[in-house]
C-alpha positions in Angstrom: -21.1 -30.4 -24.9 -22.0 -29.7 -21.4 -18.7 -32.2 -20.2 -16.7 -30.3 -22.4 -17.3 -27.5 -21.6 -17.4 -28.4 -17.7 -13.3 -28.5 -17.2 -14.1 -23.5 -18.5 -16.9 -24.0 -16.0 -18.9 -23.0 -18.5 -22.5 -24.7 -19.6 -23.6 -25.7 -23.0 -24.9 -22.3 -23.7 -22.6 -20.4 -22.7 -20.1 -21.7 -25.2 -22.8 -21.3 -28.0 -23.1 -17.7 -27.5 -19.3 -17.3 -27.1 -19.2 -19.3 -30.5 -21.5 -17.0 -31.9 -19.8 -13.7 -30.9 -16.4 -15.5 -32.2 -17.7 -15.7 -35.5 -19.3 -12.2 -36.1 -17.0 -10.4 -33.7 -19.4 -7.6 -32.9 -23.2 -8.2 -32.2 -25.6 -7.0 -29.7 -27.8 -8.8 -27.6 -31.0 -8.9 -29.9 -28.6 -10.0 -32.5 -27.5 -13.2 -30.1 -31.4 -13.9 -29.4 -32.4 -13.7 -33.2 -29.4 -16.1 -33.4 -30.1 -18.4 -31.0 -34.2 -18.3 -30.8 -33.7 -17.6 -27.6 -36.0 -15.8 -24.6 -33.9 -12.3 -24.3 -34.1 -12.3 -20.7 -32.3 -15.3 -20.9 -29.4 -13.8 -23.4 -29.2 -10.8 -21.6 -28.4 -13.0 -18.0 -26.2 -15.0 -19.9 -24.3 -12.5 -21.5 -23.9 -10.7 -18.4 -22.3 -13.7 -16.7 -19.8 -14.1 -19.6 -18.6 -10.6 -19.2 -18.6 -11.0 -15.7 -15.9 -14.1 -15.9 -13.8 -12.5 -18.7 -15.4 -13.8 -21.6 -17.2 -11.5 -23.7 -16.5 -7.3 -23.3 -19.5 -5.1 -24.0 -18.4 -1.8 -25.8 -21.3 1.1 -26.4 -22.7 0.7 -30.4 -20.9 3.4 -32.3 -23.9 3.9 -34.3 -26.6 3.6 -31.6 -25.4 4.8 -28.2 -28.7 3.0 -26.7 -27.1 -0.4 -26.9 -24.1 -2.7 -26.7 -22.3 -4.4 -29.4 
């Protein structure tokens, strides 16, 4: 997966979180780490990085102003 995904210089998961969000459209971070049984530091740098390069947008959580979908 990682040469695949080498030519979007992205890493293996990278694309499994932008697969993730593909799928459900809207999810927050803790949403993404129950997902992936993931550290959420690790999510949270990830993520961050992806929106950074164009690949996800964060938008404030109509319901809960505290977070991002």
């Amino acid at each position: 997966l990682n040469n695949s995904c080498a030519q979007y210089r992205l890493s293996a998961a990278q694309a499994g979180i932008i697969l993730i969000v593909c799928d459900f459209q809207s999810l927050t971070q803790d949403d993404i780490t129950k997902r992936l049984s993931l550290d959420k530091s690790v999510i949270a740098k990830t993520v961050t990085k992806l929106e950074e390069r164009g690949f996800v947008r964060r938008s404030t959580n109509v319901r809960d102003k505290r977070t991002f979908d």
